[in-house]
N, C-alpha and C positions, 0 to 999 in steps of 0.2 A: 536596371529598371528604376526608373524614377519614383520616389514617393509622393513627388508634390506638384503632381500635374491631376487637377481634378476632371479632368478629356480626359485624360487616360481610363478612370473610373467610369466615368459617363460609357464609355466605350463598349466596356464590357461587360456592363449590369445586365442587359437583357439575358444574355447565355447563364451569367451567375443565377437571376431571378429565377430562372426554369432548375435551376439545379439546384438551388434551395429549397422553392417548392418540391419538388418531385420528393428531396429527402424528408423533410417536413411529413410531408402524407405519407411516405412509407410505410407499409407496414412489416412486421418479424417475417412472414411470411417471407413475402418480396423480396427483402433483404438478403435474407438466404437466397435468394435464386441470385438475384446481381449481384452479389457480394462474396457468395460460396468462397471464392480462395481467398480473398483477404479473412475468412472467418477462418478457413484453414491453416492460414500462416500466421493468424495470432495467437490460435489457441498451440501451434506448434511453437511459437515464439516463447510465449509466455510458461513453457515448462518448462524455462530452464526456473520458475520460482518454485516447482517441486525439486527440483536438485537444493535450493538454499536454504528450505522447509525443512528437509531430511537431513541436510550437513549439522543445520543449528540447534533442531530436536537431538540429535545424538548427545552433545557436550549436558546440555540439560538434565537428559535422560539418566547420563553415567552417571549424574550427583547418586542415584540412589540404585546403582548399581552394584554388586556385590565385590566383581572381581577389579573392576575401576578401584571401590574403595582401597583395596588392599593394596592395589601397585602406586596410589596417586593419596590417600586418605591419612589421616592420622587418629592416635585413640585419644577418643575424648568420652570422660567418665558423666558428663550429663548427657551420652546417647542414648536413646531410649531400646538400643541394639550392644550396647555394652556386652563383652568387650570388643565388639565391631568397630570398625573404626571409618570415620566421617570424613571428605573434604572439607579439609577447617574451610569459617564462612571467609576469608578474608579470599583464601584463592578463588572458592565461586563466584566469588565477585570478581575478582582480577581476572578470570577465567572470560567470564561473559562479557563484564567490560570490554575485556579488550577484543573480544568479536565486537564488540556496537564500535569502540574506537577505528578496526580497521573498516569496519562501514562507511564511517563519516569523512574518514580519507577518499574511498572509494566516488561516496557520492560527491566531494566536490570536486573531482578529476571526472566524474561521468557527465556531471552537467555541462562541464566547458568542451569537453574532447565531443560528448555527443552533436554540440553546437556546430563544431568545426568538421570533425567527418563524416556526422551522420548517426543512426543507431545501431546498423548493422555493423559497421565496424568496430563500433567502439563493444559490442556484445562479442566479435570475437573475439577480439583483444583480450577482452574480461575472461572468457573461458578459456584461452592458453594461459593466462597464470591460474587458473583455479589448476587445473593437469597440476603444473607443478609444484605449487602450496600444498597440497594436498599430502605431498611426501612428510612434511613435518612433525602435524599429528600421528601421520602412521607411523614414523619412527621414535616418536619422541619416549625419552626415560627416565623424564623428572620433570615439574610442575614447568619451570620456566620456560623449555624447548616446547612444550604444547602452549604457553601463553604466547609464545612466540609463532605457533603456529595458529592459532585465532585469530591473531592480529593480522597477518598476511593473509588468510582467510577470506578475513572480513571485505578487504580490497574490492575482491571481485564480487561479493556479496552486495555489496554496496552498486554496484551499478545492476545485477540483477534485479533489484528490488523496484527500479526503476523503468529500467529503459525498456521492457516487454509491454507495462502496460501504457506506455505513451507512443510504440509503436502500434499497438491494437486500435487507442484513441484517433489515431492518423488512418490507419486505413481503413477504419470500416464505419458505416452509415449511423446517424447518429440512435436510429431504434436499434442498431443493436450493441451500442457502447456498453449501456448499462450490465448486458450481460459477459460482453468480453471482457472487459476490466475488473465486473467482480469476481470471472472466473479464477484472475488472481489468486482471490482468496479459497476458494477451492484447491490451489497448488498450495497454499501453504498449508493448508490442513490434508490435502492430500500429503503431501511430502512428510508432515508431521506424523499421520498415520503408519506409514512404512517404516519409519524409525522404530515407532510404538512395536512395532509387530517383530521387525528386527533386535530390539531387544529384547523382547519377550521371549524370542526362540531362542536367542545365548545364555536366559539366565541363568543354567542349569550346565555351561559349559566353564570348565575349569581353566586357569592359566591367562596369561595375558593377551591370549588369539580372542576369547571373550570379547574384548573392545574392541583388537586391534583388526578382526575381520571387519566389524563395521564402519571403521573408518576406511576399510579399505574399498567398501564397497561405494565410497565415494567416487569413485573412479568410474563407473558404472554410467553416469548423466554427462560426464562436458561432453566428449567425442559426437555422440549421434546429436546432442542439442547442435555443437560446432556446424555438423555438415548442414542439420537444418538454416541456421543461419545463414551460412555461406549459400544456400541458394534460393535465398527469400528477398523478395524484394524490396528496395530501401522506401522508407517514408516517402509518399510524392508534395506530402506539405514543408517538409525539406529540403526537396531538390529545388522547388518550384520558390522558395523564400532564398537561395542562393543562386537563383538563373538557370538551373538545367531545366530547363522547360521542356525538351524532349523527353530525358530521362523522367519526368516526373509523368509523361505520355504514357512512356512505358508501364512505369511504375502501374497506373490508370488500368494498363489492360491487362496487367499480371494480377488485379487483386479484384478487378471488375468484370462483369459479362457485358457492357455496357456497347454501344455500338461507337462509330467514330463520333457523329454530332453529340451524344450523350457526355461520351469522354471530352468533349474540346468546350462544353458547357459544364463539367465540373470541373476543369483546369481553369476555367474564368472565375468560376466561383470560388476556389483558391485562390486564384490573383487578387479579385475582390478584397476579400476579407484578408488578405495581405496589406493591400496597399490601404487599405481602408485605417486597418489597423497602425500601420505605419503614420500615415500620417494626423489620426490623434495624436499620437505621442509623440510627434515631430522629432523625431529621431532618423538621423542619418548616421549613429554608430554602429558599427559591428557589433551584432549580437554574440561575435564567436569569442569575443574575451570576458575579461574580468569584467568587464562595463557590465555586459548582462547580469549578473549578479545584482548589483549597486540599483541597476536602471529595477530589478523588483520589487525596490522600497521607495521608488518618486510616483509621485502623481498618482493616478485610480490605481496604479500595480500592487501598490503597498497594501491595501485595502485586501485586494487580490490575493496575494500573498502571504495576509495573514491569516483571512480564512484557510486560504490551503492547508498554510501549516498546523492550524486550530485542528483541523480536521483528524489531521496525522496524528497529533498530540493527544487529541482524544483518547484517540484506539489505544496508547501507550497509557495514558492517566487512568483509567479508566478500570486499571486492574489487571488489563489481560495476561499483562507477562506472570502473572499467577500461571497460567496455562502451559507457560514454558518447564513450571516446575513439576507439573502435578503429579506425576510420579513420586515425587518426591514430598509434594504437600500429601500427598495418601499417605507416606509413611509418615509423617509426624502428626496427622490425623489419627493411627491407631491400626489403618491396614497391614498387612503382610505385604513384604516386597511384591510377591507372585498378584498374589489381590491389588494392588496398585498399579501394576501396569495393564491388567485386566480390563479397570474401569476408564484408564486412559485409553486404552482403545476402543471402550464402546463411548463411550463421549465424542471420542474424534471421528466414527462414524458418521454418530450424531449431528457433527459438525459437519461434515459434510451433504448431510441433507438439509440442514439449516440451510446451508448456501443458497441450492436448490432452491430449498421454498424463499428465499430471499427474491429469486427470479421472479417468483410468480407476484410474489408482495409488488416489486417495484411498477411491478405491468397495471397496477392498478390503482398504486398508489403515489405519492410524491418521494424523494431518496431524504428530503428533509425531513418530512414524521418517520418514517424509519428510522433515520437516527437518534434523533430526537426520544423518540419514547423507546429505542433500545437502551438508550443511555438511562434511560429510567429506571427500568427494567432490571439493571443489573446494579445501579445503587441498591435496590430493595434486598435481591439476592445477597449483597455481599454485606449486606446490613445483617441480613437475616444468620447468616452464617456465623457471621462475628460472635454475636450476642449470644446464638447457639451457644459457643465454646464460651465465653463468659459467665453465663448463669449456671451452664453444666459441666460437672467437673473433669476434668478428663480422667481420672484414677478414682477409685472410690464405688461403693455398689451405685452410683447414678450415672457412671460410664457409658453402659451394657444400651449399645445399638446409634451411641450418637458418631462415631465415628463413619457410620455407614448415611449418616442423614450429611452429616457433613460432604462427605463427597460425595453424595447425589447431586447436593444444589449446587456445589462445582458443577458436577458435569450438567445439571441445568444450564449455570453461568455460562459454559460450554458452548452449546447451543444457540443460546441467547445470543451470544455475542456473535457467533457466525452466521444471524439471521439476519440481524442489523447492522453493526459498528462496524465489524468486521470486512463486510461486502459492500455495502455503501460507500464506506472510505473512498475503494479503488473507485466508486461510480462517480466518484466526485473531484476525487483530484485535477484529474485530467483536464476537466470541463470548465474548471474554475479561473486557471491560468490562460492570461493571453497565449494566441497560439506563437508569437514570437518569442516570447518568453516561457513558454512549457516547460523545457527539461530544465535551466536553473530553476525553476520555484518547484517544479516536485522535488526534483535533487535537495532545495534549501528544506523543503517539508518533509522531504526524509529526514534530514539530516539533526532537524527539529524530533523526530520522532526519538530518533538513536539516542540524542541527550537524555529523550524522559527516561531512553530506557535502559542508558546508567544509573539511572534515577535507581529505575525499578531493582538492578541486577547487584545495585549496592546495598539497597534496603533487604531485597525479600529474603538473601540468604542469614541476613542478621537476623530477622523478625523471625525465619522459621527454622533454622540451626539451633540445636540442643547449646551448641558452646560458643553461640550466638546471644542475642535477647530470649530467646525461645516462648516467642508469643503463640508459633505454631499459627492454626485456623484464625486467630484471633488478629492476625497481622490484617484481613479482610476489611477490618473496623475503619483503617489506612486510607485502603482504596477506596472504600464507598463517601467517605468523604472526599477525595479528590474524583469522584466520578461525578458526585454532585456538583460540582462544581464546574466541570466538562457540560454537563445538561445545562447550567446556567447560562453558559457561552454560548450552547450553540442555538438555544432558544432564542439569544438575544442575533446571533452574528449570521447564523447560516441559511441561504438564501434558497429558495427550491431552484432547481436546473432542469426539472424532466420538460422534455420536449424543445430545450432552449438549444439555437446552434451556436455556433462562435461568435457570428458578426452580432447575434441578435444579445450573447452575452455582453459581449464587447459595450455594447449603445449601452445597457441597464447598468453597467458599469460606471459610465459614464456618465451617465444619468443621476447617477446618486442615489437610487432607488433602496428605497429599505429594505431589510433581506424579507422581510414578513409580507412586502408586494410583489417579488419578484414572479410569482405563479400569476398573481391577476395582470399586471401592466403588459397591453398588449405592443407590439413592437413594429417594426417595418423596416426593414434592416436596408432595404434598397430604394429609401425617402431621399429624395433629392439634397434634404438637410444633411445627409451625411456626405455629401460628396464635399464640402465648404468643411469640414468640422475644427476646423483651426480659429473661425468665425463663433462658433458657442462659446459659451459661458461657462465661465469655471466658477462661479458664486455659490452657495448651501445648498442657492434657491433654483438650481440648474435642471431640478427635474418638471416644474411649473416652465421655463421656457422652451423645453424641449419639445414639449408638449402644444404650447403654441407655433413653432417650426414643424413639427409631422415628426420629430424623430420619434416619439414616445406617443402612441395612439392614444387619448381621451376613453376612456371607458365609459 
């Protein structure tokens, strides 16, 4: 298919423009009706991120597990559990690390392999080595064969985290993105949940079956995720950006209720905003190799792509990987083992109706003030927390009940975060990235995530390890200034999306548009000007000429 035949364009805008429109006015309602199985195969898709929820809560979990500590732990006399003995902090970090390590492998073989085969392939792929990684952990009998088994782990980890929700972003209407993409974050706090409750029932069982059932129970998520995949149908803005044009038909009427002219009017409106897309960026390279990577830091991409990753980064700076510990931050708070996993699972409840009302917030409001003053939100919390444990001692008659104020406002911070950062992320990733470029720049914005969250996985167990720094609660001081910091960015960088479709982000892109216009400039994504767009202007001042061409409508 040619990218630089603007006939070609000309050709197929009418059936596009009807398909735009109709998605435009759509409402949730609607959606659901012509949409029902693409909603079904995403949300079917997207649990394989409760399988990676549940895998990576476990290893966390065990830091403050009993019989973990004794097969895998050493004694260290400033525990506050003496003569208990701890996961020195050096392995929790090498521990987690190297789960975020095998991620960031995973994710840059998911960006390029999904390029070339597809999603669904590359999702099974990922789940027959999960089956067999899996065996490592369950057997492992000394620190280094489990760090060895995180890392392999991580692999496949690494492309779940990805490819579910940029297949969700592909098939389904753009009113109901926001909700399938955040649903994401629902599986990870689902998934997190079930771990929670899975350890809570072994505390109390003796011997090394303690852990080693629920790694086993790992086993429990690839198989039936597997078969779902295997009979789910591949992205049609994939098939259709490599020429199966029929196949991407198909695709059309396995995810839609839609009639034939509806479907041969959203296959143009794909080719559209394909070809459209293409030929701004005058690119005739294969987006299936390394190029793609590279081509997401030239021209308007780069821009693109650092929001993305800003986004991801966020969630990770931001503190949350607090949340991976909190079992664990209970106990150097002052809880009882039993009492800390307690509160970890009414938090993670919690979190999951955050999400929930996360749905309703975005119905009403923009995914950028969500963030934005989520991000606010939890500077204050983790300010507040901090200074708690600073002015109040933790030993001493002025102890008595701060332990319990502390992780309350965690599991507030809990909440918080799964009402905003947390579910917004996913509603944005997706949307942000060219559709040519999607899977490397989430892939590259994961991948940007994983690093903070070496970041995270090196520091927290220093900060809150007795035979560590043993700052405990006070490690909070940390995050809320680099959460601060996260709000500065995204105040200044991050652009509202609700309501925007591809081609129309595409033009605002282009346009140069400030992220703080992006909700008022209104658009026309099927203006004559775009059909020539090799002929605009690349100058500062490209959003004032745009504007006199029709690409960027006058307010």
């Amino acid at each position: 298919m040619s990218n630089d035949d603007p006939t070609q364009l000309q050709a197929i805008t009418d059936g596009a423009r009807k398909a735009a429109e109709e998605e435009k006015d759509m409402t949730f309602k609607r959606g659901c009706v012509t949409h029902c199985k693409a909603l079904v195969w995403s949300v079917l898709f997207t649990s394989a991120i409760i399988m990676e929820g549940f895998d990576l809560a476990l290893i966390a979990g065990f830091y403050a597990f009993p019989e973990f500590q004794v097969e895998f732990g050493e004694l260290s006399p400033k525990s506050k559990n003496w003569p208990h003995r701890e996961v020195p902090p050096a392995w929790q970090t090498a521990l987690s690390a190297g789960a975020q390590i095998g991620q960031i492998t995973g994710l840059l073989m998911a960006g390029l392999i999904a390029q070339k085969i597809g999603y669904k392939r590359t999702m099974l792929g990922a789940l027959a080595l999960m089956i067999v990684f899996i065996l490592i952990p369950f057997f492992a009998e000394n620190k280094p064969v489990l760090l060895i088994g995180e890392v392999m782990q991580g692999i496949p980890w690494g492309v779940f985290e990805t490819m579910p929700i940029a297949y969700a972003s592909d098939v389904c209407p753009q009113v109901m993105k926001p909700y399938v993409t955040t649903y994401a974050n629902v599986c990870w706090v689902f998934g997190q949940l079930i771990a929670a409750l899975v350890l809570r029932g072994f505390l109390n069982v003796r011997g090394e079956w303690a852990f080693r059932i629920p790694f086993a129970l790992q086993w429990i998520w690839p198989l039936p995720i597997l078969v779902i995949v295997l009979l789910a149908p591949e992205s049609p803005w994939w098939l259709q950006r490599y020429g199966h044009t029929e196949a991407a038909r198909l695709s059309l009427q396995r995810t839609t209720n839609y009639n034939e002219e509806k479907i041969n009017n959203k296959l143009e409106w794909i080719k559209h905003t394909i070809l459209q897309e293409a030929n701004r960026n005058d690119s005739k390279e294969d987006a299936r190799t390394l190029r793609s990577y590279i081509k997401c830091f030239r021209g308007v991409d780069r821009r693109r792509t650092e929001i993305t990753c800003g986004i991801w980064m966020a969630q990770a700076l931001c503190g949350s990987n607090l949340m991976a510990f909190a079992a664990y931050f209970f106990t150097q708070a002052g809880l009882r083992t039993d009492q800390a996993f307690n509160v970890q699972i009414i938090a993670l409840v919690l979190g999951v109706a955050g999400t929930l009302l996360a749905w309703v917030l975005m119905n009403h409001t923009g995914r950028r003030t969500i963030y934005i003053w989520g991000l606010w939100v939890l500077f204050l919390v983790l300010l507040v927390i901090g200074l708690l444990n600073v002015f109040i001692p933790q030993d001493g008659t002025k102890r008595s009940g701060h332990e319990w104020a502390t992780a309350i406002l965690l599991a507030v911070y809990i909440v918080i975060y799964d009402t905003s950062v947390g579910p917004c992320c996913y509603a944005m990733v997706t949307d942000i990235c060219s559709v040519a470029l999607k899977a490397p720049t989430v892939a590259l914005a994961r991948i940007c995530y994983n690093f903070c969250g070496i970041l995270s996985v090196v520091l927290n167990p220093q900060m809150l390890n007795p035979g560590g720094w043993n700052w405990g609660p006070k490690a909070t001081l940390l995050w809320a200034g680099s959460c601060f910091l996260c709000w500065m960015w995204a105040f200044w960088r991050l652009p509202e999306l609700k309501g925007r479709t591809p081609g129309e982000l595409d033009i605002l892109f282009h346009g140069k548009v400030k992220a703080r216009n992006f909700k008022s400039t209104p658009v026309d994504q099927f203006s004559s000007a775009h059909l020539h767009v090799k002929s605009l202007p690349s100058e500062p001042s490209s959003q004032e000429k745009l504007c006199d061409s029709g690409s960027i409508k006058r307010g």
